[in-house]
C-alpha positions in Angstrom: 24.4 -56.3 -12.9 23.1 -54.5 -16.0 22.6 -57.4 -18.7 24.6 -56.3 -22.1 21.8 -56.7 -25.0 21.8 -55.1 -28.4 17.8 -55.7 -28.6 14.5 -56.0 -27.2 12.3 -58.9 -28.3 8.4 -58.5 -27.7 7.3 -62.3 -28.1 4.0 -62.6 -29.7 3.3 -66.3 -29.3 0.5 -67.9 -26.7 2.8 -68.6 -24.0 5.3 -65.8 -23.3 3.3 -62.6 -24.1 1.3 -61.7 -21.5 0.1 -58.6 -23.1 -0.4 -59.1 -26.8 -2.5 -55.8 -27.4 -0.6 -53.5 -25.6 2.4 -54.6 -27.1 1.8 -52.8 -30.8 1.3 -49.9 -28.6 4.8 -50.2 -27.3 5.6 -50.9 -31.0 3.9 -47.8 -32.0 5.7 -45.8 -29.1 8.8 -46.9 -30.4 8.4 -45.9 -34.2 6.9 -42.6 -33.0 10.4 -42.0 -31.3 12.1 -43.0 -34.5 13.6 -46.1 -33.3 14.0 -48.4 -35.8 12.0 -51.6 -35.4 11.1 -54.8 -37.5 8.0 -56.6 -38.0 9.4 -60.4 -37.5 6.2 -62.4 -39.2 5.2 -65.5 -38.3 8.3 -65.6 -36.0 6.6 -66.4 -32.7 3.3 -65.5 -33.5 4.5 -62.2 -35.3 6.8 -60.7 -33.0 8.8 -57.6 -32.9 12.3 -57.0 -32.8 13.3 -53.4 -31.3 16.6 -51.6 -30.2 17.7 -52.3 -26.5 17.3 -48.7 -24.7 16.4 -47.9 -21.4 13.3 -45.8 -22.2 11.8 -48.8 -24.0 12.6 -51.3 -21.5 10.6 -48.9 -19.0 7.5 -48.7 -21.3 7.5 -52.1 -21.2 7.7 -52.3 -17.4 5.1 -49.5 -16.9 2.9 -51.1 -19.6 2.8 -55.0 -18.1 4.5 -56.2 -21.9 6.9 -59.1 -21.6 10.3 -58.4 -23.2 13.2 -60.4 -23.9 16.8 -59.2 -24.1 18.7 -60.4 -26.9 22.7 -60.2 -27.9 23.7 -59.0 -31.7 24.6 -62.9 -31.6 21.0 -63.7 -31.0 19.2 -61.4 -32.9 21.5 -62.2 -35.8 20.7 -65.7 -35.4 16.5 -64.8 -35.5 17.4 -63.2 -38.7 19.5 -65.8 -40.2 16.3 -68.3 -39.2 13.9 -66.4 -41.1 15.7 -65.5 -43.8 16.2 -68.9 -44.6 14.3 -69.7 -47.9 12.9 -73.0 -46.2 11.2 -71.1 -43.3 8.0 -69.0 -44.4 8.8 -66.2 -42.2 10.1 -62.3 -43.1 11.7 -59.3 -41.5 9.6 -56.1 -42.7 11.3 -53.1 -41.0 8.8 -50.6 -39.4 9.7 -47.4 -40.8 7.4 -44.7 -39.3 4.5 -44.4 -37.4 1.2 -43.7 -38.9 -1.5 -41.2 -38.6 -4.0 -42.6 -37.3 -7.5 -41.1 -37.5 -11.1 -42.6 -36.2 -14.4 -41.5 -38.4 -16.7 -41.2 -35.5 -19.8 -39.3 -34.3 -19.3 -36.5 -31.9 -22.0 -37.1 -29.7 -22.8 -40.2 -27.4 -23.9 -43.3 -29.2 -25.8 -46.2 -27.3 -23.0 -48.1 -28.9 -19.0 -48.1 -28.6 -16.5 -49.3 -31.1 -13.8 -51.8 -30.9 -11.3 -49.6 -32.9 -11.7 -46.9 -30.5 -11.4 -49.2 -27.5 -8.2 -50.9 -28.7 -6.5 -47.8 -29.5 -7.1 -46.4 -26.3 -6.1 -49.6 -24.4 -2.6 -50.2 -26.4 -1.9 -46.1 -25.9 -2.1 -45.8 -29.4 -2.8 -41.8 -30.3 -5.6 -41.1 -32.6 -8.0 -37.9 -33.9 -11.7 -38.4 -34.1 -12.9 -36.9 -37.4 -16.2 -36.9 -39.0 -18.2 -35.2 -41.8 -16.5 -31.7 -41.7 -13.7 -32.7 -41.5 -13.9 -35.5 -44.2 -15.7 -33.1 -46.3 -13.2 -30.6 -46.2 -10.3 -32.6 -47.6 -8.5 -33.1 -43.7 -8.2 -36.8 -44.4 -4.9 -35.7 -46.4 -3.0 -35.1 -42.9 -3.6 -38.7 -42.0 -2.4 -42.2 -43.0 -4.8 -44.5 -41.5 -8.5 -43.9 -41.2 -10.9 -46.2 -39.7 -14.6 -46.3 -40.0 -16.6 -46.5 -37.2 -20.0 -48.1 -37.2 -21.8 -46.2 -39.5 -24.5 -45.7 -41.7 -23.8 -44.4 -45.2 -26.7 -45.3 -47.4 -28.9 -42.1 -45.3 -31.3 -45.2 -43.7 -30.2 -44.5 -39.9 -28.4 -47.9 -39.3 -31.7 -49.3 -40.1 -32.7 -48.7 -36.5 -36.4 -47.7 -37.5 -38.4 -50.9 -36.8 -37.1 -51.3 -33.4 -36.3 -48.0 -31.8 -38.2 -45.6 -33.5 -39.6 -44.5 -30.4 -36.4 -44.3 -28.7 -34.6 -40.7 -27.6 -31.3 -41.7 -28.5 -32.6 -42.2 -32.5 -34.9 -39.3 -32.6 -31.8 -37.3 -31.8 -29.5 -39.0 -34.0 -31.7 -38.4 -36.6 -32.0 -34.8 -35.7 -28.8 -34.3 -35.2 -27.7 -36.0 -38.9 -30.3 -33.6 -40.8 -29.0 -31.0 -39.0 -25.2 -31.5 -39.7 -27.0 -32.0 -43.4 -28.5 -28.9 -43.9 -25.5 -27.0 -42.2 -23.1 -28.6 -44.6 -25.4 -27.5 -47.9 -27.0 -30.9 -48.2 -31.0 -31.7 -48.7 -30.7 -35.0 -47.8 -28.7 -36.9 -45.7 -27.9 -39.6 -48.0 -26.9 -37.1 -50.4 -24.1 -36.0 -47.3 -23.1 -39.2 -46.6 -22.8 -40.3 -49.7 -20.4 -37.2 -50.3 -18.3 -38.4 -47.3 -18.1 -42.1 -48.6 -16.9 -40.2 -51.8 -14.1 -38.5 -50.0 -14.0 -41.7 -48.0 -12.7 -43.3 -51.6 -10.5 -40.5 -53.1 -8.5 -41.4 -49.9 -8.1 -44.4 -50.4 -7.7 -44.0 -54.4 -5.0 -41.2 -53.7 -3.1 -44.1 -51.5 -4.0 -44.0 -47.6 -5.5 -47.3 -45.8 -9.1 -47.4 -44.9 -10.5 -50.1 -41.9 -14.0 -50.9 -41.3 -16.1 -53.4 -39.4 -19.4 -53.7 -38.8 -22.1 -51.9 -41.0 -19.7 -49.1 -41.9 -18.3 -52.1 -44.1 -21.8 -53.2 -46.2 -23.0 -49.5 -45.9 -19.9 -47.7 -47.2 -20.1 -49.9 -50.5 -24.0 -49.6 -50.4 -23.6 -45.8 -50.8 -21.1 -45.8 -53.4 -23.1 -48.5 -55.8 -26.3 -46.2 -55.5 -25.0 -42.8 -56.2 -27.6 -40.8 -58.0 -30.4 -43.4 -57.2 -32.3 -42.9 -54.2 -32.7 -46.1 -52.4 -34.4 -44.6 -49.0 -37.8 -44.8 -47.6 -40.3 -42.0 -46.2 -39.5 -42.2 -42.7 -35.3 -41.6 -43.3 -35.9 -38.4 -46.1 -39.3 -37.5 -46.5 -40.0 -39.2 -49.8 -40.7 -42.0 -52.0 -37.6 -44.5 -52.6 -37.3 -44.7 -56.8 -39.5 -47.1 -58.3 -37.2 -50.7 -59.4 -34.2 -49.1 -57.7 -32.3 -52.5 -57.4 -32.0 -52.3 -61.0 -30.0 -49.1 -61.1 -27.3 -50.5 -58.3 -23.8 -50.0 -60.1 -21.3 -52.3 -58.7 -18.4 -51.5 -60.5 -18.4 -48.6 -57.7 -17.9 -50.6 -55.2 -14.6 -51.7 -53.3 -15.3 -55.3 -52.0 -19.0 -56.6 -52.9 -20.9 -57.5 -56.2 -24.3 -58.5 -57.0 -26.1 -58.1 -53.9 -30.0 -57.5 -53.0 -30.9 -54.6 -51.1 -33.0 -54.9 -48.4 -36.1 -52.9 -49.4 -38.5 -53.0 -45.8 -37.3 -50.4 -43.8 -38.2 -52.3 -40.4 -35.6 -54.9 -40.7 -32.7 -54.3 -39.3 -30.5 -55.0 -42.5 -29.4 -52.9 -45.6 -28.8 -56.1 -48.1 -27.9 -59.6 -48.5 -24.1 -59.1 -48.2 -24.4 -59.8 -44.5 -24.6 -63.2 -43.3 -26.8 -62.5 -39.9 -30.0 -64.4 -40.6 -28.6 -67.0 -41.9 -25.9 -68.4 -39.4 -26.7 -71.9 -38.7 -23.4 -71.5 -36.1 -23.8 -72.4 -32.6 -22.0 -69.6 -30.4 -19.6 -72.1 -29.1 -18.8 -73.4 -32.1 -18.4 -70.3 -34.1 -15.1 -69.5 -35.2 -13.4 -68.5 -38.5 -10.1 -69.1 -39.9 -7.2 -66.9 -40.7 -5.5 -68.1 -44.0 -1.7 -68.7 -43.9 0.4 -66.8 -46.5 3.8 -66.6 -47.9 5.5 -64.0 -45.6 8.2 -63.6 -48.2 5.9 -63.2 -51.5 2.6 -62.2 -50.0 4.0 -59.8 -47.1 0.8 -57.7 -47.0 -2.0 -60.2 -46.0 0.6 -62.0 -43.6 1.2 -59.2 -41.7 -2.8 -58.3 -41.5 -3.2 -62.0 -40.1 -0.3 -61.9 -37.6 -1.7 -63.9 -34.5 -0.7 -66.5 -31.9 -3.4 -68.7 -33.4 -5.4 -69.4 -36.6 -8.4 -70.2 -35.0 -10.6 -66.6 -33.9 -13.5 -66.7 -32.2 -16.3 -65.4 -34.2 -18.5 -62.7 -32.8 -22.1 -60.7 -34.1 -22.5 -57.4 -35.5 -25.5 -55.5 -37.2 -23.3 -57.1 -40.1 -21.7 -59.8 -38.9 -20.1 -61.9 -41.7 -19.8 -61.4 -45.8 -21.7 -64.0 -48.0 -18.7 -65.4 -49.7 -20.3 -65.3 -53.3 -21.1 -61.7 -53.3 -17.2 -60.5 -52.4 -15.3 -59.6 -55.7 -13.0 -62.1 -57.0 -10.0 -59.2 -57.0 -10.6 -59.4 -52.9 -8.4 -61.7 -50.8 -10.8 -63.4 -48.1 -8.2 -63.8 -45.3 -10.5 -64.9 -42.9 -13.7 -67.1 -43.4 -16.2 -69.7 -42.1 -16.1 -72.3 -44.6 -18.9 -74.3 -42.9 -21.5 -71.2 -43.4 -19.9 -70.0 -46.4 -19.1 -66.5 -44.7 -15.8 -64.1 -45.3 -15.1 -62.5 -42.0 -12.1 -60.4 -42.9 -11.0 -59.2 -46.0 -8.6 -57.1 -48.1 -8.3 -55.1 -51.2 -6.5 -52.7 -52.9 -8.0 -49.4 -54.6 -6.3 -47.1 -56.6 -2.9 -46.7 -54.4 -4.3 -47.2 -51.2 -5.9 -50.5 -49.4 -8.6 -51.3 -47.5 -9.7 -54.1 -45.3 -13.6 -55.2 -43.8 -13.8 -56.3 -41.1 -17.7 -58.4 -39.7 -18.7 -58.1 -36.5 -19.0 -55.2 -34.0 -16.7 -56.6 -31.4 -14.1 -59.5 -31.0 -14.9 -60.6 -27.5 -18.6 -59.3 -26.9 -20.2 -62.1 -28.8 -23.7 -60.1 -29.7 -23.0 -57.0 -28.7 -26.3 -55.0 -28.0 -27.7 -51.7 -28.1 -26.8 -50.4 -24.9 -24.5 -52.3 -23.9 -21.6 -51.6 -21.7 -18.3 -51.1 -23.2 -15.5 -54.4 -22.9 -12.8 -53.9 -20.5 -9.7 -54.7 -22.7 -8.1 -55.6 -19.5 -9.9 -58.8 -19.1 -8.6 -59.7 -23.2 -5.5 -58.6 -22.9 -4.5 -61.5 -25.7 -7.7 -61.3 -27.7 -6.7 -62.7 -31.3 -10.1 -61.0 -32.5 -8.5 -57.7 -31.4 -5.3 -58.8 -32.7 -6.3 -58.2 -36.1 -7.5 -54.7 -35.7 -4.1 -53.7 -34.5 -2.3 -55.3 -37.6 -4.0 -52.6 -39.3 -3.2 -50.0 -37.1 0.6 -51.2 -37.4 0.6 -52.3 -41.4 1.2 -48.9 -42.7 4.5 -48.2 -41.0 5.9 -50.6 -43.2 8.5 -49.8 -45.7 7.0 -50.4 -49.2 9.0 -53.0 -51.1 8.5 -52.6 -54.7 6.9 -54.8 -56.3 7.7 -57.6 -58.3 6.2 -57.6 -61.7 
């Protein structure tokens, strides 16, 4: 006997959901096929609440997401729960599904990238783009861009003291002046600093930017130093400016303020934004917090810390953490390490558009190497870390409330 619901619950609370990743893809599926959906925050771990039909019952079958099957009755009653003003819970309805695109190489790295990964596992579509496309305006067609780990202050990831030597960064490096010189650019810090540029009209002109890793630190890096050049023989072929610290503008920047650069060009680090060397965290004690927010006044940062916990696992990164003191005081810090003083996640807003950094490289490979083999989502199928990537992916299909003023 066919059950009679009205709608489809995806639970996303410890217990019930046994795939919490896949489920935004399901989410995502749903919104791309104009079914209307809601965003039910802090309702079970942030569940969503989607129209009973048989196509979406099937996804769910073919995709291992539990589902419940709930009565108008029922789901009335969810929404008479959170709407209560006692509860700090909120209905956002999901209006359409964003345009998702990933700012990634198009060759091989030695590396991969948890955005990439994610999207692939939940079945979420996405385009790769990178300089040419960034640098000729394409970023328009798309509402959601992502930056993979990357390099934009022209210094090679900083890769130089170790791997020097190695064929993978002698053809990066090739490859980068090559792309350079083809796109009417001397330098390649000149280039990339055009694409963090374009990278920021984006953003400015209203579309939401995601980055982790060095693409976070580097991105800002770039910006602050436009005009000054900040880069060593071995990365363009001449002297860096004499007292080039001095000439750092950080009104330029989206998230950081008053930071050192990093001036040796063998360590493996661009400034003193990231937290790396100075973790005094044991691995199995290293986690960070997600701060709790009012999901009927502050609907933005609770939906970007939707989880079935507060408590994530922290994990390295070529930048792995933010030093809490140098993150400007207009940026929400909606994740930290208290006990080391570190931001891990963090939000801001830029012209009409958002952004939010992300430290780390990858939420369940705890020091993820050079060379290292991808993770195999299917082992992490309710990976908090990962979790928050996805509210990203999901938080632009939101309809826009206006504001109060």
């Amino acid at each position: 006997m066919q059950l009679k619901a009205n709608f489809i619950l995806l639970p996303m609370d410890e217990s019930t959901q046994q795939n919490h990743l896949k489920a935004y893809g399901i989410t995502y599926w749903a919104l791309n096929n104009d079914y209307k959906t809601s965003w039910l925050l802090n309702y079970r771990g942030g569940s969503f609440l989607l129209p009973d039909v048989a196509e979406i019952r099937k996804e769910c079958q073919i995709r291992g997401v539990s589902f419940e099957l709930l009565t108008d009755g029922q789901a009335n009653q969810i929404l008479e729960e959170i709407s209560s003003p006692s509860q700090n819970m909120e209905a956002v309805v999901l209006e359409k599904a964003p345009k998702i695109a990933v700012y990634t190489p198009k060759g091989k790295k030695p590396w991969d990238d948890a955005v990439t990964l994610v999207l692939t596992y939940a079945e979420i579509p996405f385009t790769a783009v990178y300089d040419e496309e960034v640098l000729s305006d394409q970023l328009l067609l798309y509402d959601w861009l992502h930056l993979h780990h990357e390099d934009f202050s022209g210094q090679y990831g900083k890769f130089f003291g170790a791997y020097k030597n190695a064929p993978w960064y002698i053809e990066q490096k090739r490859e980068a002046e090559e792309l350079a010189t083809k796109l009417g650019f001397s330098k390649v810090s000149d280039e990339k600093l055009a694409v963090a540029k374009k990278i920021r009209d984006f953003v400015i002109g209203g579309g939401f930017m995601f980055a982790m890793c060095s693409a976070t630190d580097s991105f800002d890096i770039a910006l602050s130093a436009e005009g000054v050049d900040i880069c060593e023989p071995m990365f363009d072929s001449d002297e860096s400016e004499p007292n080039y610290q001095s000439k750092i503008d950080y009104s330029k920047t989206f998230a950081f303020k008053d930071f050192t650069l990093e001036r040796r060009p063998t360590i493996y680090e661009f400034s003193d934004i990231d937290m790396t060397s100075r973790r005094k965290v044991m691995m199995e004690k290293d986690y960070f917090t997600l701060m709790e927010y009012s999901a009927k006044w502050d609907p933005i940062p609770s939906m970007l810390c939707q989880n079935h916990t507060q408590l994530v696992k922290g994990f390295m990164g070529q930048t792995t953490a933010f030093d809490s003191q140098l993150v400007k005081s207009n940026v929400l810090v909606m994740g930290e390490n208290l006990y080391n003083g570190e931001a891990r996640y963090i939000h801001g807003t830029k012209g009409k558009g958002m952004f939010t950094f992300f430290g780390g490289h990858d939420p369940e490979d705890y020091q993820h190497l050079v060379g290292d083999s991808p993770t195999v989502l299917d082992l992490h199928p309710n990976s908090p870390g990962y979790r928050l990537i996805l509210n990203n992916v999901l938080f632009p299909a939101a309809k826009k409330k206006k504001q109060k003023t």
